[in-house]
MOPAC internal coordinates of N, CA, C and O (Angstrom, degrees):
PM7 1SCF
backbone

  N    0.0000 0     0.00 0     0.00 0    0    0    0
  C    1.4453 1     0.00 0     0.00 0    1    0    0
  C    1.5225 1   108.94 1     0.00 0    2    1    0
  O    1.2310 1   122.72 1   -37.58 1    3    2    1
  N    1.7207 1   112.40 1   142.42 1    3    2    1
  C    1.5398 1   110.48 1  -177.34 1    5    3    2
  C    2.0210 1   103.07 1   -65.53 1    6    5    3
  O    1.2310 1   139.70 1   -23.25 1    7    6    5
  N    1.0909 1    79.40 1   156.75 1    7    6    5
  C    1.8037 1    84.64 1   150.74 1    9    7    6
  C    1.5619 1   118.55 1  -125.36 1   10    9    7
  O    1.2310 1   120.66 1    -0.60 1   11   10    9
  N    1.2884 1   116.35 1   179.40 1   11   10    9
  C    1.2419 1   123.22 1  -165.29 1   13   11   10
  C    1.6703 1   106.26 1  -163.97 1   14   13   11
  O    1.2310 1   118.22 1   -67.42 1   15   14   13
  N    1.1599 1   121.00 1   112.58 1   15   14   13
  C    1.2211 1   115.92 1   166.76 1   17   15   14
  C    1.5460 1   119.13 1  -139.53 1   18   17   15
  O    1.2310 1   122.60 1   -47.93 1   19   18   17
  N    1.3523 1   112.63 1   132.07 1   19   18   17
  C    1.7061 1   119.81 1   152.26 1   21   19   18
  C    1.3858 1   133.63 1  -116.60 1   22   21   19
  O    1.2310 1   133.12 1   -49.95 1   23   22   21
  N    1.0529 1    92.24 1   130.05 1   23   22   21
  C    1.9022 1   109.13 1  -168.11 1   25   23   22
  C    1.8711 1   106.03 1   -63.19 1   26   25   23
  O    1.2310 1   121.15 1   130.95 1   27   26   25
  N    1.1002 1   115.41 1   -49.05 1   27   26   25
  C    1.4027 1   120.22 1   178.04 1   29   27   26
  C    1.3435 1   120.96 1  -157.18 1   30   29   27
  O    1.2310 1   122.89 1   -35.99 1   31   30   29
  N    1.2503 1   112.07 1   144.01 1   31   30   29
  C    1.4217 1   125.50 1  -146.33 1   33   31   30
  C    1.9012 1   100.70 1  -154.04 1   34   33   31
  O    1.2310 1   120.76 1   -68.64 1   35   34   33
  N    1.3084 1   116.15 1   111.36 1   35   34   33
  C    1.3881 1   105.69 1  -173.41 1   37   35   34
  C    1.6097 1   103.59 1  -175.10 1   38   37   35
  O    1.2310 1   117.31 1   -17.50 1   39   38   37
  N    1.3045 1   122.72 1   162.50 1   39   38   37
  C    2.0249 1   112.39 1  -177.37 1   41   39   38
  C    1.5824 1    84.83 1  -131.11 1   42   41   39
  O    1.2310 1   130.45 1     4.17 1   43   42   41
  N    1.4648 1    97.45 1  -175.83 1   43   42   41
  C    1.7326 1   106.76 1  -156.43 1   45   43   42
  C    1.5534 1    69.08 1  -107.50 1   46   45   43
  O    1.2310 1   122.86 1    -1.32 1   47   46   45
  N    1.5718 1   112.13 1   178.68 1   47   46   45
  C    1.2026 1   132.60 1  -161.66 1   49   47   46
  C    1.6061 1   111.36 1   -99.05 1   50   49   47
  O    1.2310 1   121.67 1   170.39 1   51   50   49
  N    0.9608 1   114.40 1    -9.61 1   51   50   49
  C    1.3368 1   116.43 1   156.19 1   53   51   50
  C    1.6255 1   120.48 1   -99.08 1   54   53   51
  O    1.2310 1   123.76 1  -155.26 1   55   54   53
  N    1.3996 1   110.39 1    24.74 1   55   54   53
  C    1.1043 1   104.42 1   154.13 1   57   55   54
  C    1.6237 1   133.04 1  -127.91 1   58   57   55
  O    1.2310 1   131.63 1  -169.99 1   59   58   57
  N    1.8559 1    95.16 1    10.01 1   59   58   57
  C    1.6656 1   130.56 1  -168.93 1   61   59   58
  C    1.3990 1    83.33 1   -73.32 1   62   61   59
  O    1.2310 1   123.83 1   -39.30 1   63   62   61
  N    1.8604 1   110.26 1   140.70 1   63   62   61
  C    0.8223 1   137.58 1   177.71 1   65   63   62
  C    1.4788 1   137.16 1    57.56 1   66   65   63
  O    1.2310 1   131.12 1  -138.39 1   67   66   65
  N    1.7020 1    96.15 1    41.61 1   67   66   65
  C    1.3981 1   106.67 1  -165.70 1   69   67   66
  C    1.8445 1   101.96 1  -128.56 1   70   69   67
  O    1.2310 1   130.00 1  -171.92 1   71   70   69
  N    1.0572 1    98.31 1     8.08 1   71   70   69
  C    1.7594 1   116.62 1  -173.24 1   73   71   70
  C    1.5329 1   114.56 1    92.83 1   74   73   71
  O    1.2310 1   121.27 1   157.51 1   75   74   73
  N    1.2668 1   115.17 1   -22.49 1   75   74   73
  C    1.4202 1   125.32 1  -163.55 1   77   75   74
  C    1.7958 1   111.98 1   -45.62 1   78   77   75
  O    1.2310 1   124.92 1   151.24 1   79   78   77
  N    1.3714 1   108.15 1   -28.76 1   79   78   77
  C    1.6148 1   119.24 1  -172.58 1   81   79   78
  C    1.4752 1   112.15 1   -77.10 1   82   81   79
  O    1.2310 1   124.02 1   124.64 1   83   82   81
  N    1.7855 1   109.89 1   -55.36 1   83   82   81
  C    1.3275 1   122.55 1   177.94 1   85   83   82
  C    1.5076 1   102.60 1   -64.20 1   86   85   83
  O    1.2310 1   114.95 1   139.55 1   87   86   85
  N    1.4739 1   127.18 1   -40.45 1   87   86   85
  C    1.9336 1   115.59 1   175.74 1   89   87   86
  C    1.6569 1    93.93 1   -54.11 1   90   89   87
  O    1.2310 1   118.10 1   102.36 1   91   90   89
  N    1.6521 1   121.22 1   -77.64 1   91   90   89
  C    1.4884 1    99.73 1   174.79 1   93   91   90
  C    1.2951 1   112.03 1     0.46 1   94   93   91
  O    1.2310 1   126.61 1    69.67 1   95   94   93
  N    1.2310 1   104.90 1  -110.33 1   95   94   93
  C    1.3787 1   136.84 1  -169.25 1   97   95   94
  C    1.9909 1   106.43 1   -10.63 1   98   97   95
  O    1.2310 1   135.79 1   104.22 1   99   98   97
  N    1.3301 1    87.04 1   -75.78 1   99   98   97
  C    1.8172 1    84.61 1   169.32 1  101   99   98
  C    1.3076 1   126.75 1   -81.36 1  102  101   99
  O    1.2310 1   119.52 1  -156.10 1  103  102  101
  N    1.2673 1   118.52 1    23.90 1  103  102  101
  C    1.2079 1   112.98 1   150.62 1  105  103  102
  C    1.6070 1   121.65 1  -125.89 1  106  105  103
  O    1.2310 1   114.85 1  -163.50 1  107  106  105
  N    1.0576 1   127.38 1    16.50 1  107  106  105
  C    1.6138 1   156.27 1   129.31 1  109  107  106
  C    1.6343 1   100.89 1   -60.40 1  110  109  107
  O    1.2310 1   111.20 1   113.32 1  111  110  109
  N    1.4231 1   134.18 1   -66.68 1  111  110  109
  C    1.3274 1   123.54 1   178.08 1  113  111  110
  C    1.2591 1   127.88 1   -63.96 1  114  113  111
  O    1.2310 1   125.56 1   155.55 1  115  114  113
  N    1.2614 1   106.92 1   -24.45 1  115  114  113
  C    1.2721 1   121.23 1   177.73 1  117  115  114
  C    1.7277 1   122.62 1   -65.74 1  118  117  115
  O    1.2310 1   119.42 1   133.81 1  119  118  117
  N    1.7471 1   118.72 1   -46.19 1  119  118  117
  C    1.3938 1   149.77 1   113.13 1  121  119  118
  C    1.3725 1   112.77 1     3.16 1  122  121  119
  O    1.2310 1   121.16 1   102.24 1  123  122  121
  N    1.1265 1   115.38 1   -77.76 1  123  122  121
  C    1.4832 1   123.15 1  -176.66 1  125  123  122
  C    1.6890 1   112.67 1   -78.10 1  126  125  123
  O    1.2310 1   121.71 1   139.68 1  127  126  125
  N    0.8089 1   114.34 1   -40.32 1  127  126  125
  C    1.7355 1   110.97 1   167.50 1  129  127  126
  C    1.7316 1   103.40 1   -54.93 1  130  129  127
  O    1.2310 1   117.86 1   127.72 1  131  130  129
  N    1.2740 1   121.67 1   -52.28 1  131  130  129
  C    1.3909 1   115.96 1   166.68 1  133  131  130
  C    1.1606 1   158.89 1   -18.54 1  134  133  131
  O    1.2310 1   133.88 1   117.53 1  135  134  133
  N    1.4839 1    90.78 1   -62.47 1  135  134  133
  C    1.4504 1   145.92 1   146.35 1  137  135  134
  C    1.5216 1   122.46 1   -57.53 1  138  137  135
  O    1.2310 1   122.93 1   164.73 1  139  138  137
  N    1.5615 1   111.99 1   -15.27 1  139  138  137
  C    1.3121 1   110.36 1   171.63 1  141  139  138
  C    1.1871 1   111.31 1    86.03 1  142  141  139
  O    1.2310 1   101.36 1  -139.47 1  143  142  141
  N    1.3999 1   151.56 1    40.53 1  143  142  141
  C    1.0182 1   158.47 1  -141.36 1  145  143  142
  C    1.3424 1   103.58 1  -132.05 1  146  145  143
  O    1.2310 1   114.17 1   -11.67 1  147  146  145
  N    1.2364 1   128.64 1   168.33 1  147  146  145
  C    1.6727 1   126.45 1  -169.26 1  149  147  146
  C    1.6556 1   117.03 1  -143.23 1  150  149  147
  O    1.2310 1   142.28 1   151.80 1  151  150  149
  N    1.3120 1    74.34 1   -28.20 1  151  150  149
  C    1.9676 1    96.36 1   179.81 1  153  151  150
  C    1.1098 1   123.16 1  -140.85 1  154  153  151
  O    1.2310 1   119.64 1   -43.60 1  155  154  153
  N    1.7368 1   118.29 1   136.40 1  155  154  153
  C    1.1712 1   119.19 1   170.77 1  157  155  154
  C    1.2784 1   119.23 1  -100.16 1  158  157  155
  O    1.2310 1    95.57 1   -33.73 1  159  158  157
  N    1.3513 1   160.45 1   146.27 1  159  158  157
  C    1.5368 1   150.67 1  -154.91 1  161  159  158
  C    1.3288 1    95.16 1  -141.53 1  162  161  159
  O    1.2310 1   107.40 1   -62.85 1  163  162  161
  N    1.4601 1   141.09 1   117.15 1  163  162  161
  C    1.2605 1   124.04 1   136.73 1  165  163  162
  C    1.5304 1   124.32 1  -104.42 1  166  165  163
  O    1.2310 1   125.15 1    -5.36 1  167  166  165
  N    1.2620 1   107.71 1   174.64 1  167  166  165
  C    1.5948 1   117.04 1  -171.49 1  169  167  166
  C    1.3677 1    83.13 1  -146.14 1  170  169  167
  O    1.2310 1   122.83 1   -51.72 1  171  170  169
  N    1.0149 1   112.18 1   128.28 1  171  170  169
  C    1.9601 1   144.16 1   151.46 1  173  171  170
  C    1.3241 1   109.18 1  -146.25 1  174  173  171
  O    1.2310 1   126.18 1   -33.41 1  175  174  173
  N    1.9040 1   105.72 1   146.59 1  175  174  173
  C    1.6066 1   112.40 1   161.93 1  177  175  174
  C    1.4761 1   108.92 1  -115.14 1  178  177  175
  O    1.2310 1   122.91 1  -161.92 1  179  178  177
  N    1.5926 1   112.02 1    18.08 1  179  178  177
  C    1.0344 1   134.34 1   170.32 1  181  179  178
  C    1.7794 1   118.94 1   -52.61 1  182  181  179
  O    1.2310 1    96.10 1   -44.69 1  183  182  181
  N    1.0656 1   159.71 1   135.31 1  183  182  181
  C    1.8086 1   131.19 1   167.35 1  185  183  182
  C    1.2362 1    78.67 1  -102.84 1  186  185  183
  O    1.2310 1    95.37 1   140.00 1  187  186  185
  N    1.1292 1   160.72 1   -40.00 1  187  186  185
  C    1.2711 1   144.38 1  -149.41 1  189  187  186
  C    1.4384 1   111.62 1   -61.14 1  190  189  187
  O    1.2310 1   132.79 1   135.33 1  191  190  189
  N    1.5174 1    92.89 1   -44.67 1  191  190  189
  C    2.1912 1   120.03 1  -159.18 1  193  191  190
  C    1.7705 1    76.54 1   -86.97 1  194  193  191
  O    1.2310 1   104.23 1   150.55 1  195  194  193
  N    1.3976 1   146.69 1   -29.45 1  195  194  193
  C    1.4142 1   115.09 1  -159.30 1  197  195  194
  C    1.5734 1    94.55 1  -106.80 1  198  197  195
  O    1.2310 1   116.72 1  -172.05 1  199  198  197
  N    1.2566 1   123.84 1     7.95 1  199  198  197
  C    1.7377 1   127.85 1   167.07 1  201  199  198
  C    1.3393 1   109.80 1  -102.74 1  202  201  199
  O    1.2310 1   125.13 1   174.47 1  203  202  201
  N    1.4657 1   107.75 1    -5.53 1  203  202  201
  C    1.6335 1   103.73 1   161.53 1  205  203  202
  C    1.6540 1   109.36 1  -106.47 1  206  205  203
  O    1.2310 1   125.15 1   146.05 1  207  206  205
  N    1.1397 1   107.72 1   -33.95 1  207  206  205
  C    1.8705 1    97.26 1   160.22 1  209  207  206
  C    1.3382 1   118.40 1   -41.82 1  210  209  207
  O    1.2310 1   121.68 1   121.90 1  211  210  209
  N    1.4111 1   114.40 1   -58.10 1  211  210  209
  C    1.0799 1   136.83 1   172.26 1  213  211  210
  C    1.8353 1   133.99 1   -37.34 1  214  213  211
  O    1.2310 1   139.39 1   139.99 1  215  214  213
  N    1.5307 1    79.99 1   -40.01 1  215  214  213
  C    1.6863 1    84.58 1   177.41 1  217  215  214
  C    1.5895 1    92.50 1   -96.60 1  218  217  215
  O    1.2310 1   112.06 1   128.81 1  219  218  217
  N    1.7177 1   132.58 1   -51.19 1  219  218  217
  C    1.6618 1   105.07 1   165.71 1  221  219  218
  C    1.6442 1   119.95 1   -49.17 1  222  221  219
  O    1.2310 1   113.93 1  -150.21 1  223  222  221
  N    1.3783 1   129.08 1    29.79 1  223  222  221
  C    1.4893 1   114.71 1   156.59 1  225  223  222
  C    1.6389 1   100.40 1    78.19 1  226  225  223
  O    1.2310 1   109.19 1   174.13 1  227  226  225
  N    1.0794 1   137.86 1    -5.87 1  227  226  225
  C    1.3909 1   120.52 1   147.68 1  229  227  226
  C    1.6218 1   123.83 1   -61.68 1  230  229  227
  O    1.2310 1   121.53 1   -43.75 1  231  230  229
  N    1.8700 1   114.67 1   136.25 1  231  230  229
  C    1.4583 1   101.30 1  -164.58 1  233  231  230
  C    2.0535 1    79.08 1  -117.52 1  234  233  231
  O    1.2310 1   138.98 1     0.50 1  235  234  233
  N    1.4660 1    80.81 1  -179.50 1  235  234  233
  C    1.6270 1    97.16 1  -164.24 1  237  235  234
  C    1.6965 1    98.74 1  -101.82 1  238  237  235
  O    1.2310 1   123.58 1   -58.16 1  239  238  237
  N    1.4167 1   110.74 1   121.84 1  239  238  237
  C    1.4672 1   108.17 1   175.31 1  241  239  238
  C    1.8561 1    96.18 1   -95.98 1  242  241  239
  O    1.2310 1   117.24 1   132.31 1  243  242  241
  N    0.8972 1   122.85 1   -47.69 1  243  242  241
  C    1.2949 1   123.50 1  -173.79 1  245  243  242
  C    1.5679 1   126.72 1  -108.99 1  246  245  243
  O    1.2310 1   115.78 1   -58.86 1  247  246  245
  N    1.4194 1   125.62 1   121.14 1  247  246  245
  C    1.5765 1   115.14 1   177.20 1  249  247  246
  C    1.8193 1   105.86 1  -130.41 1  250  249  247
  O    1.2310 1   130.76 1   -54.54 1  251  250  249
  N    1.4667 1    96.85 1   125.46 1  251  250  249
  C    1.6368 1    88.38 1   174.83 1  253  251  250
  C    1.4335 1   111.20 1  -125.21 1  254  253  251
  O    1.2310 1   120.10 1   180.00 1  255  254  253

C-alpha cells in the first residue's frame, strides 16, 4: 500500500475563509486516493483546524 504523509498544512489568516484550506484539503485527498491510499489521519490541538475538519466531513476517532 502507498503512503502519503504531510507534516503541516495550514493558510495565514488573511486568507481564512476564502475556500483556499478546503481546495487544500481536496486536493491532498484527491493525491492520496491516487496514490492508493485508504486513510486520512489528522492531529490538531487546534478547535478552530478540528471545526474545519469537521465541517469537510472528517469525524474524530480519538480526543485527548
Amino acid at each position: 500500500m502507498a503512503g502519503c504523509t504531510s507534516r503541516f498544512c495550514g493558510s495565514e489568516r488573511g486568507y481564512k475563509g476564502r475556500g483556499h484550506g478546503g481546495g487544500l484539503i481536496q486536493r491532498a485527498t484527491d493525491i492520496a486516493i491516487r496514490r492508493g491510499c485508504h486513510n486520512i489521519w489528522l492531529d490538531t490541538s487546534n478547535r478552530s483546524a478540528k471545526a474545519f475538519y469537521d465541517h469537510l466531513g472528517f469525524t474524530s476517532f480519538a480526543e485527548l
